[in-house]
N, C-alpha and C positions, 0 to 999 in steps of 0.2 A: 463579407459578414462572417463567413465561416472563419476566416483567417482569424480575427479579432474577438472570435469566440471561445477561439483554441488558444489563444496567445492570455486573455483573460484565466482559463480553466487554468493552465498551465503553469501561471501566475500565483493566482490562488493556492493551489498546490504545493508548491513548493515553499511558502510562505509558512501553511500550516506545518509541513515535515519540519520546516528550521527549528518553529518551535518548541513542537510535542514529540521530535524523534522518528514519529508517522502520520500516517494521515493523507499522503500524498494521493494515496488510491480512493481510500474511502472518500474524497471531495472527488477527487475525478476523473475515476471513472466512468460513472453517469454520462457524464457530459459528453468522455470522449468518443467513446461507443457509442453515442446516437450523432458525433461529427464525423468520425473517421470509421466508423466502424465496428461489429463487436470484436473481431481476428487485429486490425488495427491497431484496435484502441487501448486494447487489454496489453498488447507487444509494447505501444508505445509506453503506457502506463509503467511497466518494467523497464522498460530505457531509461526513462526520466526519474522516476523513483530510484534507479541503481544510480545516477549520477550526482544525485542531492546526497545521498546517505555519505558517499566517498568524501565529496567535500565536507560533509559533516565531521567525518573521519579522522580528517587532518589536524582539526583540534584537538578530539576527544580521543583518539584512538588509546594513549594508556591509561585510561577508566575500563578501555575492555575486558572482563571477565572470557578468558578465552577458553576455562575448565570448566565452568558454566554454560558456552558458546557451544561448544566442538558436539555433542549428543545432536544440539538442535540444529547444527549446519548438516552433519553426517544425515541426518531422517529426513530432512529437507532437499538435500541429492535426492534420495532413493525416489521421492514423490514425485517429483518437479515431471518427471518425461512422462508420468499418468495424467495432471494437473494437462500437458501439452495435450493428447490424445484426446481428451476429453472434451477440452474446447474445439478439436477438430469436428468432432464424431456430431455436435450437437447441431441443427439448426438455427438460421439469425435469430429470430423471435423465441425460439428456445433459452437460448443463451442466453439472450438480456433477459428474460425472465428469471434464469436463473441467479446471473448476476445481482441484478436489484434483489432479490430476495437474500443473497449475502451479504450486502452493504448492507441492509435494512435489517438483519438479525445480527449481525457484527456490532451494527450502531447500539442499538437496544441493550444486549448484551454487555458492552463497555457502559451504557451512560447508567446502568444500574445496581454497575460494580460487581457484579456476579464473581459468586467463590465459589472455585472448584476445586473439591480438596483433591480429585485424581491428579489435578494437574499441578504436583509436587516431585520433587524429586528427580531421578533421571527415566521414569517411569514419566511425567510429566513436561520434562523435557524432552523426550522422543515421541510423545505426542503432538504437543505442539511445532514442533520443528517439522511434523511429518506432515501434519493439519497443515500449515502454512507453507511449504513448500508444494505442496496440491493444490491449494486456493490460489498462489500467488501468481504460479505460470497457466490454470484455468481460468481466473480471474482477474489476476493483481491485488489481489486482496491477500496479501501474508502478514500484512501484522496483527491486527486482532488478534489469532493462535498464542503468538508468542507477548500480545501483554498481557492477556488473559493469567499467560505462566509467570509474568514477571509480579502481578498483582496476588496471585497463592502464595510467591516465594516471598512478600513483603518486599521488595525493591522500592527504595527510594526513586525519584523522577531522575533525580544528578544520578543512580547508576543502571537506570533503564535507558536514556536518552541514546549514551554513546553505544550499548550489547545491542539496542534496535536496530539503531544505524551499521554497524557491523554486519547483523544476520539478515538487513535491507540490501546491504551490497552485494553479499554473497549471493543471495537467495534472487536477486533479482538476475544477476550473473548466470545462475542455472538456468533460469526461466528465459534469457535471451538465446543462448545455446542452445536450448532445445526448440525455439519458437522463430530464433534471426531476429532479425534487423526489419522494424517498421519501414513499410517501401515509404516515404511520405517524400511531396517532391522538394523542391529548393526553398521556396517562399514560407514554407510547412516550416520545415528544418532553421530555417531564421525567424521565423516568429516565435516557434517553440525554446530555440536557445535563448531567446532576449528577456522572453518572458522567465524563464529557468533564473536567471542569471539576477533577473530583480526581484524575483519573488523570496531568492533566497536572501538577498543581502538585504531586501528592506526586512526578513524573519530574523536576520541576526543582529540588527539594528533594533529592532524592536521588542528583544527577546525576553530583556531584562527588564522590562517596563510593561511587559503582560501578565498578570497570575498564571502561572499555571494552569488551575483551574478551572480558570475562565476561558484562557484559548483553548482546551481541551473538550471541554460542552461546546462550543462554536461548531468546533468540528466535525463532532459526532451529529449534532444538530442538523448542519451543509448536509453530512453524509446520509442521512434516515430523510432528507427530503429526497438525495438525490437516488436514492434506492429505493423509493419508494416512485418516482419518475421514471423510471429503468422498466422498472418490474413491469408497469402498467404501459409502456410502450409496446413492451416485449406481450405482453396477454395480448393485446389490440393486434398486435399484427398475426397470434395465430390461426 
């Protein structure tokens, strides 16, 4: 059951990243941290989400804005091994409380479009790159920070999609280096890649045939229930 629970999340996941650029954490997380673990789950959340972005990459990669990019990768380094420690330092029922309570003000935060005029500029770029490389190896939650920034700077979706997926590879690449490689055993690792591998192709199959719009509420929607599930595990078990 656990197998098919994770191969489902997993699924899921990568379906929403194909099509809004992110997204892969904010669906599941939740889920994975209450299957595998909050230390697990959050590592594996960064495996998985760095490996969708890359294959994103392959298409989109010269849409990257990479003088717009380089602020938010560089502040994104420096975070990432504080973002590690942090999730060490905290207890289980800590953490997912902690967790849910960032999915669940990440979600809110995007579904209600919030402007923030600091986060302009490269003042607003080393914030968010700094914000989201902290969150992302503490939690796996990096992208929020950085659409936040892409949403100030008026970024169309066509040139948010691919600088996401760019500063999802990098960023999840730091957060694997300082955090390793999810132990997960053999049957984990084949459910997880089968599910990886269809949730993307049926997101890029289906990509052009969803509003934007509407897959983007969806997911923020999955995510503010599943943060909202997180949170309240993590209270109960203090």
């Amino acid at each position: 059951m656990e197998l098919l629970i994770l191969g489902g999340v997993v699924l899921l996941g990568a379906f929403v990243q194909w099509l809004t650029g992110m997204g892969f954490a904010l669906v599941s997380v939740p889920a994975l941290v209450i299957v595998l673990g909050p230390t697990d789950g959050i590592t594996f959340a960064n495996c998985a989400a760095g490996v969708i972005c890359v294959l994103g990459l392959l298409r989109g990669w010269r849409y990257v804005r990479l003088r717009s990019m380089i602020p938010l990768i560089l502040a994104a380094a420096c975070t990432a091994p504080l973002g590690a420690w942090f999730a060490r330092a905290l207890p289980g029922p800590v953490l997912l409380l902690v967790m849910g309570a960032l999915v669940t003000v990440a979600a809110v935060v995007l579904l209600i479009g919030l402007r923030v005029p600091a986060l302009k500029g490269l003042t607003g770029a080393l914030t968010a790159g700094a914000t989201g490389g902290f969150m992302n190896t503490a939690a796996g939650l990096g992208g929020p920070p950085v659409s936040l920034y892409a949403v100030n700077a008026n970024w169309t979706i066509r040139e948010f999609v691919p600088n996401a997926l760019f500063y999802g590879a990098l960023v999840n690449i730091f957060s694997l280096v300082t955090r390793g490689i999810p132990p997960l055993s053999r049957p984990e690792w084949l459910t997880t890649s089968a599910a990886l591998a269809l949730g993307a192709t049926t997101g890029a199959l289906l990509a052009p045939r969803i509003p934007n719009h509407t897959a983007r509420r969806l997911v923020l929607l999955l995510a503010l229930t599943g943060g909202l599930t997180t949170a309240t595990k993590g209270l109960l078990n203090l």
